[in-house]
C-alpha positions in Angstrom: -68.7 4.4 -25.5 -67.5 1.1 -27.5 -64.8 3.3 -28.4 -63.7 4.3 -24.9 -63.7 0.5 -23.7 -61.9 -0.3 -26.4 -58.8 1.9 -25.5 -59.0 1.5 -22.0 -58.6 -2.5 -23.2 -55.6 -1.6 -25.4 -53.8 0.2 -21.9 -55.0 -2.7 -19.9 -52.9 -5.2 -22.4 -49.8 -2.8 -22.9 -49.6 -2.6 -19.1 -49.8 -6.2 -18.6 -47.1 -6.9 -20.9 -44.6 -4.1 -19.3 -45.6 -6.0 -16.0 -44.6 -9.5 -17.8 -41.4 -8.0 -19.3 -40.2 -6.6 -15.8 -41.0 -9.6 -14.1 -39.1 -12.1 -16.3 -35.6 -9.8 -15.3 -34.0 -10.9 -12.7 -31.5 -8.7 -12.4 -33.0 -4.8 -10.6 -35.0 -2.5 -12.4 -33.0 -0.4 -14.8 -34.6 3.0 -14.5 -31.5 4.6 -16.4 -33.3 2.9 -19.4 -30.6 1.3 -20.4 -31.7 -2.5 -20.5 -33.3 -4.4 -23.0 -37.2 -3.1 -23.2 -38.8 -2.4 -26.8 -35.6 -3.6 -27.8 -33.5 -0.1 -27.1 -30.4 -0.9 -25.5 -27.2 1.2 -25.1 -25.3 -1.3 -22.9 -23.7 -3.3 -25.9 -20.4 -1.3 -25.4 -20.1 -2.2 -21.9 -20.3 -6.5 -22.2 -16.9 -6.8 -22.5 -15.3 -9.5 -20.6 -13.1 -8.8 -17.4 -10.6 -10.4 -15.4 -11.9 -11.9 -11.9 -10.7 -9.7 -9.3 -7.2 -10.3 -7.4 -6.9 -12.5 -3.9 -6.5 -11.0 -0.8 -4.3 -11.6 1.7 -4.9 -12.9 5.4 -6.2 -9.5 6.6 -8.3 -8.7 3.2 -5.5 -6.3 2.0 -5.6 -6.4 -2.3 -2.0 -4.3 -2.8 -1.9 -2.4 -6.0 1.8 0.1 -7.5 -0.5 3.0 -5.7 -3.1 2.2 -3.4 -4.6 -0.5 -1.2 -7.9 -1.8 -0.6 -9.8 -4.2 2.1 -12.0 -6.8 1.5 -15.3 -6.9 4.3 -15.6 -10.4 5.7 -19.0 -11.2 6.5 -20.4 -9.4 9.6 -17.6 -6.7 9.5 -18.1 -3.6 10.3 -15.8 -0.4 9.3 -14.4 -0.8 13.0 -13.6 -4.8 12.4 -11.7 -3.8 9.0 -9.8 -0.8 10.9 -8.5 -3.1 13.5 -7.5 -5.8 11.2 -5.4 -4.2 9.0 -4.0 -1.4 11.8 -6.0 1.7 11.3 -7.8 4.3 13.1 -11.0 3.6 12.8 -12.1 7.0 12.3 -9.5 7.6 9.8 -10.9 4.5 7.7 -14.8 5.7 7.9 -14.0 9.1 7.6 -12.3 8.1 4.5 -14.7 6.3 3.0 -17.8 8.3 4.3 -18.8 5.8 6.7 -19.5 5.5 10.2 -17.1 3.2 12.6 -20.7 1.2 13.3 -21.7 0.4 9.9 -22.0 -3.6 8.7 -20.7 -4.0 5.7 -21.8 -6.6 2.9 -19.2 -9.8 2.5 -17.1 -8.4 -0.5 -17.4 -5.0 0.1 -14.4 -3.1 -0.7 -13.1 0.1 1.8 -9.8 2.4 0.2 -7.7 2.7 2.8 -6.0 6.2 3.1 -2.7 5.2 3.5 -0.5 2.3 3.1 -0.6 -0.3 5.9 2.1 -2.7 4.0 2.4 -6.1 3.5 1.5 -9.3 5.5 4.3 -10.2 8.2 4.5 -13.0 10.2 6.3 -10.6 13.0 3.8 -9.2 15.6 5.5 -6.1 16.0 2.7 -5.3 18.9 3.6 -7.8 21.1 7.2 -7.0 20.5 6.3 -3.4 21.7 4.3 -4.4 24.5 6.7 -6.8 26.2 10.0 -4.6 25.5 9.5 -3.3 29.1 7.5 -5.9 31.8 8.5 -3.2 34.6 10.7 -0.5 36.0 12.6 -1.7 39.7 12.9 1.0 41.7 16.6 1.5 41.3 15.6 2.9 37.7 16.6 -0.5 35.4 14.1 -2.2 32.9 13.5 -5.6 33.4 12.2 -7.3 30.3 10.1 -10.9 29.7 11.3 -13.4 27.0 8.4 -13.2 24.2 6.5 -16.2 23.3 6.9 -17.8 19.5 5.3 -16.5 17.3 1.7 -17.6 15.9 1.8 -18.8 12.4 0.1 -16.6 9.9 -0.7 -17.4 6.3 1.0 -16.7 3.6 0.5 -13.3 1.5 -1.4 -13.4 -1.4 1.0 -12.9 -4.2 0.7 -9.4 -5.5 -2.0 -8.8 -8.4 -0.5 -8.9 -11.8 -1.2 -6.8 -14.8 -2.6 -3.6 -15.3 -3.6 -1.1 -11.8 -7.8 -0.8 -11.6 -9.0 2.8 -12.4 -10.2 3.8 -8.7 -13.1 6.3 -9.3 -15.3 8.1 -6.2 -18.9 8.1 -6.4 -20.2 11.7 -7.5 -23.5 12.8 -6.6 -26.2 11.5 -9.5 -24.2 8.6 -10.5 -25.5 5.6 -10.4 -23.9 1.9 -10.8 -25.0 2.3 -14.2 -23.6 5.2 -15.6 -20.2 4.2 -13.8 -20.5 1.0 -16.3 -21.4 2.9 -19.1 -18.8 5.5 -18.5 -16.3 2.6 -17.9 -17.4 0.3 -21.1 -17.8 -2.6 -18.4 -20.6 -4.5 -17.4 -22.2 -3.2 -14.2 -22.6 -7.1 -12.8 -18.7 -7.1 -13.1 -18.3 -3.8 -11.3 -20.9 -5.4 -8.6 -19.0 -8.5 -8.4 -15.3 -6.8 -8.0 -17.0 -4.0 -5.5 -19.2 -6.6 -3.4 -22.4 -4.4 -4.6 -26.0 -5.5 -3.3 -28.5 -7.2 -5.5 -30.0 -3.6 -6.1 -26.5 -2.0 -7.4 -27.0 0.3 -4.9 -24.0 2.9 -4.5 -23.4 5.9 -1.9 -21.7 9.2 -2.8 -17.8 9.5 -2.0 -17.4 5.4 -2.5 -14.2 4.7 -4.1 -15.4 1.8 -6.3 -12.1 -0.6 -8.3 -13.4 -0.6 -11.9 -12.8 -4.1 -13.3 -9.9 -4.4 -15.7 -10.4 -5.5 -19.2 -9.5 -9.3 -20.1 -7.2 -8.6 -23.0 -4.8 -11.1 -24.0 -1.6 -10.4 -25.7 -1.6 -11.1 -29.3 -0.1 -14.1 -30.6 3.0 -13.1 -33.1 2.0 -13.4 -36.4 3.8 -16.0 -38.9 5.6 -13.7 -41.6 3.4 -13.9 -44.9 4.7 -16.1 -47.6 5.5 -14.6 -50.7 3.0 -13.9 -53.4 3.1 -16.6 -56.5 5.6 -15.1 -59.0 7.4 -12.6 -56.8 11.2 -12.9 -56.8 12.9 -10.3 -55.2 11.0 -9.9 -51.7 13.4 -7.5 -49.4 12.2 -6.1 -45.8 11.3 -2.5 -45.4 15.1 0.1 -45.8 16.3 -3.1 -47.3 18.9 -1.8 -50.4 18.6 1.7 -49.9 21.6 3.6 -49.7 23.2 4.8 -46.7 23.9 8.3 -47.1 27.7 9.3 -46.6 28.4 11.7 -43.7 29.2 14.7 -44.0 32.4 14.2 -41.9 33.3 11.7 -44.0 33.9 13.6 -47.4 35.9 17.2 -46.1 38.4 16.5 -43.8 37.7 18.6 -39.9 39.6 21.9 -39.8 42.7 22.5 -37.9 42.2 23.3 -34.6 45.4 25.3 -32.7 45.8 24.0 -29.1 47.6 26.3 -26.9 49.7 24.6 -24.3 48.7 25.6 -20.7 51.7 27.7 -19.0 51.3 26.0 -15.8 49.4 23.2 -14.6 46.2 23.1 -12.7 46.4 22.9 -8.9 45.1 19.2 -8.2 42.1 19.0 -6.3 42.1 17.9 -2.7 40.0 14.4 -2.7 41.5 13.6 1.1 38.1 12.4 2.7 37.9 12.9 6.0 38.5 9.4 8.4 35.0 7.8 9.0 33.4 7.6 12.6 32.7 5.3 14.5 28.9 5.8 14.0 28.9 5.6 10.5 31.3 2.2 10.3 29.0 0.3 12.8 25.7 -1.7 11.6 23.6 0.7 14.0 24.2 4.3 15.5 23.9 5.2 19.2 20.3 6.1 19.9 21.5 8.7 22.5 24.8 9.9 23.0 25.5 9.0 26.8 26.9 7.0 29.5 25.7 3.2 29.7 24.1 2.8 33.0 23.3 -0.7 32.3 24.5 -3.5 30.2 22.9 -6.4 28.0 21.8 -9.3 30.2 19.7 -12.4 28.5 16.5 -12.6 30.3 17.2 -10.3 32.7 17.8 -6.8 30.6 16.7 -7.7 27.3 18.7 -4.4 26.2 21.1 -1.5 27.4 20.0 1.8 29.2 21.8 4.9 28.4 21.5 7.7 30.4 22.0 11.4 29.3 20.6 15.1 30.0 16.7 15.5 30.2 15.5 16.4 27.0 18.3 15.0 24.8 17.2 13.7 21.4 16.9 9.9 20.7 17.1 9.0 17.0 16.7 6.0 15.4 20.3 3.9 15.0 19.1 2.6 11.5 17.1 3.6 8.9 13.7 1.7 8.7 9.8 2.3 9.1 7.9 3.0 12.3 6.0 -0.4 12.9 4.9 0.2 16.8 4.1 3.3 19.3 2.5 2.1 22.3 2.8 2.0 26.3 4.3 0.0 29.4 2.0 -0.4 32.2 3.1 3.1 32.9 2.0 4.8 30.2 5.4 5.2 29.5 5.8 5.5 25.3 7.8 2.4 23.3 8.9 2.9 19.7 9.7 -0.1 17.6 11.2 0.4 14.5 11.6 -2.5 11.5 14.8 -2.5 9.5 16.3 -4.9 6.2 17.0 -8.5 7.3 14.2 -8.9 9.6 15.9 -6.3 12.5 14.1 -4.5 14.6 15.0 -1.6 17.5 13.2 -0.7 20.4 13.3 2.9 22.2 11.6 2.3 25.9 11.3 5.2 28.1 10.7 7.9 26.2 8.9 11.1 25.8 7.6 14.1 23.1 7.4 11.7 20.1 8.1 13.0 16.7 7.2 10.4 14.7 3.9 8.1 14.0 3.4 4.5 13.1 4.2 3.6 9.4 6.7 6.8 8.7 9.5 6.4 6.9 12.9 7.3 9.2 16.4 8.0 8.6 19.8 7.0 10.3 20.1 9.4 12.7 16.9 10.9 12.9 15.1 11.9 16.3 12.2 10.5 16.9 11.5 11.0 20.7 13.5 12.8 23.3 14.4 11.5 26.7 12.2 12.1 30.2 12.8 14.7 32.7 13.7 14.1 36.2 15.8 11.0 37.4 14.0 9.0 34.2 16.2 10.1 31.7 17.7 7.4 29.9 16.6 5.3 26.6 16.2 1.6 27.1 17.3 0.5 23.9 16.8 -3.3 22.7 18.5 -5.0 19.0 16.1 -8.2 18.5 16.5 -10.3 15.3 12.6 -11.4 14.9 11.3 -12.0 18.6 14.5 -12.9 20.3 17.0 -10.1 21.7 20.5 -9.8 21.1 23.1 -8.0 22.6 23.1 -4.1 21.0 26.9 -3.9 21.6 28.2 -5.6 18.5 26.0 -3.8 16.0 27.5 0.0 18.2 30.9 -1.1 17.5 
């Protein structure tokens, strides 16, 4: 019986020490067993130190070579994010297995699927929305003068250095293993990921690993002779150069046969270049101008053609607006170099979706059926219009 109590005693003490060593962590329970209990630990690989993670910019955008990521303010949720950096919301939570309703924790990072590019001090949306303020009935476009724009902040600058491994959370894994996988420490992976207290992780998260603090090494000072040496020469110095083999028998004779007639020369005449290729910006339909640039009254030109005929973008560029009159009428802006953009009013059976890349020359929309066909067609230099003719000619 002595013996009994005394064993029971010995279980009593053991577990009051295990409850004493787990309550003096204060980080979570590490049920990977991979902290420092009975003095086993397998996480001496992974404290090596890492760089802080990059600034974001205004919208919480961090912009890598390949990808992009948003930051979660606090109180976002997945639908907050979407809007701020221009997403579907459904495209962002689907992506990161999500719903649009979730809150997020302050820090947390989302992948975005696609590129949204970088911070611009252009709203293109309001551009879009005012291009047409409404259609008279004898079948112009009357346009408003935009208001200045707001001032934004300035970009973060982009991260330097090497591109964070982005890995997706398998099913099993825990915050832990990622760390051990990565030979990082799993507080750094929580700080650059905005994980909770508990290093809790979801399957299908994309989680940036941290990236390795690892200076460059400083160049080393040549080493000074050793006492007595004389002759110290660099490595190949005073070895021979071998002779080439061209240089010691002479080439053979080679018999040329003269040609008995001489070649036809090439015709290099280049055809005369158009019109359309010489100006700064192509036609966006080929037509007949119903109505000409007015300042503040017609903030562009209208050019009428055959229902159904192609409109294609006069410049090359990227796709930074599709949205709506009061009509429900489609408007494409486009953004080109030196802070250009178009503007196709007025149209119908888009081809093309916000953020795609487009040629000179490309169609992109076609015009309406009925007494509607024509393209209202704006040139503005940041938020104020100019006339379109100049860049046509």
């Amino acid at each position: 019986m002595r013996a009994v109590s005394k064993s029971a005693m010995r279980r009593c003490a053991t577990g009051v020490a295990a409850l004493a060593i787990l309550a003096g962590c204060e980080g979570p329970l590490d049920y990977d067993l991979r902290g420092q209990i009975g003095g086993f630990s397998t996480t001496g690989a992974a404290q090596s130190a890492t760089a802080s993670r990059p600034t974001p910019d205004a919208r919480g955008v961090i912009t890598y070579p390949n990808y992009q990521v948003a930051v979660a303010r606090r109180g976002d949720t997945v639908r907050d994010v979407a809007a701020r950096v221009g997403l579907p919301e459904s495209e962002l939570s689907r992506f990161n297995g999500l719903q649009t309703t979730d809150t997020l924790r302050e820090g947390e990072i989302l992948a975005l699927p696609r590129s949204v590019g970088a911070a611009s001090g252009v709203d293109i949306a309001s551009i879009a929305g005012s291009a047409i303020d409404q259609a008279p009935a004898t079948g112009g476009v009357q346009t408003t003068t935009l208001e200045p724009a707001k001032p934004v902040a300035a970009p973060a600058p982009a991260p330097t250095g090497p591109e964070p491994i982005q890995h997706k959370v398998k099913r099993g894994e825990t915050a832990y293993t990622i760390s051990r996988l990565y030979q990082v420490p799993v507080e750094s992976l929580a700080e650059w990921n905005g994980l909770g207290p508990d290093f809790a992780i979801r399957e299908g998260q994309y989680l940036l690993i941290p990236v390795k603090n690892q200076p460059a090494p400083r160049g080393a000072a040549p080493a000074a002779p050793a006492a007595g040496a004389t002759n110290v020469t660099q490595p190949g110095e005073g070895s021979p150069t071998p002779t080439p083999p061209s240089a010691t028998q002479p080439l053979p004779d080679e018999q040329v046969e003269p040609r008995s007639e001489a070649p036809e020369a090439p015709d290099v005449t280049a055809e005369a270049p158009s019109n359309a290729s010489r100006s700064a910006l192509a036609l966006p339909v080929t037509g007949k101008t119903i109505r000409t640039y007015e300042k503040g009254k017609n903030e562009g030109i209208d050019i009428a053609a055959a229902p159904g005929t192609p409109v294609k973008a006069a410049d090359a560029g990227t796709v930074a607006a599709i949205t709506a009159d009061a009509d429900q009428v489609p408007i494409i802006v486009i953004k080109h170099k030196n802070d250009l953009l178009t503007v196709y009013a007025n149209v119908d059976d888009i081809t093309v979706k916000k953020g795609d890349r487009v040629k000179r020359g490309q169609q992109i929309a076609a015009l309406r059926g009925g007494d509607n066909a024509y393209v209202h067609f704006e040139v503005r230099k940041g938020f104020e219009s100019v006339n379109p003719e100049p860049y046509l000619q």
